[in-house]
N, C-alpha and C positions, 0 to 999 in steps of 0.2 A: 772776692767779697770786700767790698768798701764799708766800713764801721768809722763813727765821729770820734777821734782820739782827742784825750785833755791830756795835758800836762800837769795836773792839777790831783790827778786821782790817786790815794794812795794805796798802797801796795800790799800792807801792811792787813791782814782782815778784823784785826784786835781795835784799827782806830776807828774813830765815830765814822759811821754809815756803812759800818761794816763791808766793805767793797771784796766782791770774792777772790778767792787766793790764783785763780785762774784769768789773765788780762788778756784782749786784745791789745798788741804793740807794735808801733811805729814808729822811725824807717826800720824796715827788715836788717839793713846790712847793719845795725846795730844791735840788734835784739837781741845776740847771741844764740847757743844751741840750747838752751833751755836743761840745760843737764843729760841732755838726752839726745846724742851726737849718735851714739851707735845704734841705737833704737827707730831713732828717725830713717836712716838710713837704709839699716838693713831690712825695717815692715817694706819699704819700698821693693826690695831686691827680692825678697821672698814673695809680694803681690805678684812680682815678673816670672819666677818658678827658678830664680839662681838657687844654686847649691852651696850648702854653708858647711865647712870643715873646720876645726875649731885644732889647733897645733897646740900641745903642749909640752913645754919643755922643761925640767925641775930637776932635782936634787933629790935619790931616795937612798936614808941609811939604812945599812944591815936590820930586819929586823922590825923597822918602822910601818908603824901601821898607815893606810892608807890616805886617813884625814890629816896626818901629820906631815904628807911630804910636801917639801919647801918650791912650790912654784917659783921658776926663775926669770921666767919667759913665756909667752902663748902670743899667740895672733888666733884671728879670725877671717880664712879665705873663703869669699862668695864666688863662685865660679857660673859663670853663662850656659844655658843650655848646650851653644854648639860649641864651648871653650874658647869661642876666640875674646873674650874682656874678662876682666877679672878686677873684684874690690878687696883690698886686706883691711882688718881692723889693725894698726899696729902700734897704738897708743900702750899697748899692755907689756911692748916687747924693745924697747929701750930707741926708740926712733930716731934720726937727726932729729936737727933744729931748722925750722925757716922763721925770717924772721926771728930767732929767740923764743920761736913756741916751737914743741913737742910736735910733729906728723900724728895726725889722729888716721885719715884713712888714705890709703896711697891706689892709685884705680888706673889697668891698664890694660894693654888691648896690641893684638897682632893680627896681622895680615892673613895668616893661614895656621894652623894648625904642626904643621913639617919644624916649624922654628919654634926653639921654647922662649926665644928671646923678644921682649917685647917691642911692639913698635913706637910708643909712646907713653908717658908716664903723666898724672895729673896727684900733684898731693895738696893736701886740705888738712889747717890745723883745726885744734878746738876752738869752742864758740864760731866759728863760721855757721849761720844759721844751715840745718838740716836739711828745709826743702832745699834750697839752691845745690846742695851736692846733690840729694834725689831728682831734682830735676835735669840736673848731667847725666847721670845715671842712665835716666829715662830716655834723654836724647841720643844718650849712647849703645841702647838696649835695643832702640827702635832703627838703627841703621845697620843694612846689609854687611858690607863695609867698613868697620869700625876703623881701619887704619888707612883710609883712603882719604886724601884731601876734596875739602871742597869751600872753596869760596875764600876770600880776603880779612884782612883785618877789618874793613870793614861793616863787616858784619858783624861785630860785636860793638865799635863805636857805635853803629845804630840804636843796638839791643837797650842799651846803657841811655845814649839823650831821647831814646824814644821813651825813656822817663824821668827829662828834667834834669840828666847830669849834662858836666859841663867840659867840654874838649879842650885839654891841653891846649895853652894859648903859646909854650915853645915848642911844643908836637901835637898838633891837631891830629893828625894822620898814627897815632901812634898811643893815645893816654890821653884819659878824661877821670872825670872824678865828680863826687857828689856837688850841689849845690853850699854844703857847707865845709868843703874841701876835710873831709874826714876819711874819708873809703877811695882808696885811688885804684883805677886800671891801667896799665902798663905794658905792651909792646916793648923786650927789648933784650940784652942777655940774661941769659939765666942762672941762679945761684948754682953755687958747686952740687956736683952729687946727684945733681937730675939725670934722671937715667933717660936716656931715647933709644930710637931704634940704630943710631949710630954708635958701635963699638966703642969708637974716640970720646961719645958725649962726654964724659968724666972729665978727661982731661984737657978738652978745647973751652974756649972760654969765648967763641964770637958765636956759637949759638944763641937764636933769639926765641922767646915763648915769651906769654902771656902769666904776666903776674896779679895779683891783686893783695888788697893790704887795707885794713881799716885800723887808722891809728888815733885813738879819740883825742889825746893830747900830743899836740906837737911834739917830739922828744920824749915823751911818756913812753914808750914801747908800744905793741900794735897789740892791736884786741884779738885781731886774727889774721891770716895770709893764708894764701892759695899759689901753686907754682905751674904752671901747663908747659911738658917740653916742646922743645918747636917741632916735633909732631903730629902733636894735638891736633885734629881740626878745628877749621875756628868758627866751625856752625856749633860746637859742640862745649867750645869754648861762650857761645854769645849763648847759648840755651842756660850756665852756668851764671851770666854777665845779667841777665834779662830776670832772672830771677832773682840774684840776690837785691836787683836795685829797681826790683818794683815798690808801686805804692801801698799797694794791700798791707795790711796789716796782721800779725802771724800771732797764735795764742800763746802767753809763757806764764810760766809758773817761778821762773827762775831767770834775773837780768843782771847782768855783768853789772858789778859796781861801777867801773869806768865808762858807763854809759846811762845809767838807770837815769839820770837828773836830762839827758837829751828825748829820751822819748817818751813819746804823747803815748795815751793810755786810756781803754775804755774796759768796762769792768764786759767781761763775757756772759750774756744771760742765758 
C-alpha cells in the first residue's frame, strides 16, 4: 500500500489540525517497532498455528503469597508445528548485547528433529520494525527445509537495490546500504556469541553471516541491529532484507526520537 508522506505532519494530536495519534510512516528501516516488537511478531506466529510456552524463572520466600514472588527471568518460546524452527522472546531474560542493544527475539531452526542443537541462529534487537522479522518468520515457516541452503548472497543484494539502495562501492559483492547511507547490510564475520550449527562457532572468529544495523547518526550508536549466523540461508536472509528496505509505508503510534525529524508522515484515515 503506497500513501503520500509529508515531513511536515505533526504527531502530536493536541496541535492545530488535530492530526491522529495513529501515522502512516516512512522509510520503514527507520520507523522502529512501534512499542510493539513482541506483539507484532508473535500475532504472526500464532496466525501460522506456532506454540507459545512462556518460561518462568523467579525467587519465592517461605510463606510468600503468590502475587508477591520476585520474577527474575522468563522468556517466551514459539515452537513450529513439526519442531524443526523456533522463536524466543528474550528481551525479559537478561540477553547479550549486539551492537550495544539488548537481543529482543533470537529465531532458530534445525535440520531434523534427532539433534537438539541448532542449525542456525538469527537475532533481532528492539525497534527493528516488526513486519521485517514477521516476514522472516514467514519465509521461514513456509520452507520444507528450514536448514538447508539455497542460493547466494546475492540474493539479498538484489532484495535491497531492488528498492533504491545502494551497493558497497569497496564491496559491491558483499554490503549495500540506504540511499542516505543510514541502515547498512553487510556480508562478513560475525559478532561473538552467534551461535550456528558448528560446535566451534563461539570460538572461531573467520565465520561469515549477514549483519544489518541502522545507525541514524554517525557515531550516535545504532537504532537497531540484526545478526544471521553463516547458516542462515540467504533466501531467508533477503525475505528479511526485502522487507525492511521497502517503500511502503508502515502505521506507528510510536517513533524513535533518533529518527522522528527523518521520516515523512501522513495522518492514517
Amino acid at each position: 500500500m503506497e500513501v503520500p508522506l509529508s515531513p511536515d505532519i505533526p504527531l502530536d494530536p493536541s496541535t492545530p489540525g488535530r492530526v491522529p495519534a495513529i501515522c502512516w510512516v516512512g522509510p520503514r528501516h527507520l520507523a522502529g517497532d512501534d512499542g510493539r516488537l513482541y506483539d507484532t511478531v508473535a500475532d504472526t506466529l500464532t496466525a501460522m498455528g506456532w506454540t507459545s510456552l512462556t518460561m518462568v524463572r523467579g525467587l519465592r520466600e517461605p510463606q510468600e503469597a503468590p502475587e508477591d514472588r520476585q520474577v527474575v527471568r522468563s522468556t517466551v518460546l514459539h515452537l513450529s508445528p513439526d519442531t524443526l524452527r523456533w522463536a524466543q522472546w528474550v528481551l525479559a531474560d537478561e540477553p547479550f548485547l549486539l551492537g550495544d542493544l539488548p537481543i529482543a527475539w533470537h529465531v532458530s531452526a534445525h535440520a531434523d528433529t534427532s539433534s537438539p542443537l541448532a542449525q542456525w541462529s538469527a537475532y533481532f534487537t528492539p525497534d527493528i520494525p516488526g513486519e521485517a522479522i514477521a516476514d522472516f518468520l514467514v519465509a521461514l515457516d513456509a520452507r520444507r527445509h528450514p536448514a538447508t541452503p539455497f542460493g547466494g548472497t546475492e540474493l539479498v543484494l538484489e532484495a535491497v537495490t531492488g528498492h533504491g539502495w545502494l551497493l558497497d562501492i569497496d564491496q559491491p559483492h558483499t554490503g549495500a546500504m540506504d540511499a542516505t547511507f543510514t541502515t547498512h547490510l553487510s556480508y562478513g564475520t560475525v559478532p561473538p556469541l552467534i551461535q550456528d550449527g558448528d560446535p566451534q562457532a563461539l570460538t572461531r572468529d573467520e565465520l561469515d553471516g549477514w549483519q544489518a544495523w541502522a545507525e541514524p547518526v554517525l557515531g550516535g550508536g545504532c537504532l537497531w541491529a540484526a545478526s544471521f549466523s553463516s547458516g542462515v540461508p540467504h533466501d531467508l536472509v533477503a525475505a528479511f532484507a526485502r522487507s525492511v528496505s521497502t517503500t511502503a509505508p508502515v502505521l506507528r503510534r510510536v517513533l524513535p526520537e533518533s529518527t522522528r525529524d527523518r521520516l515523512l508522515r501522513a495522518p492514517a484515515i
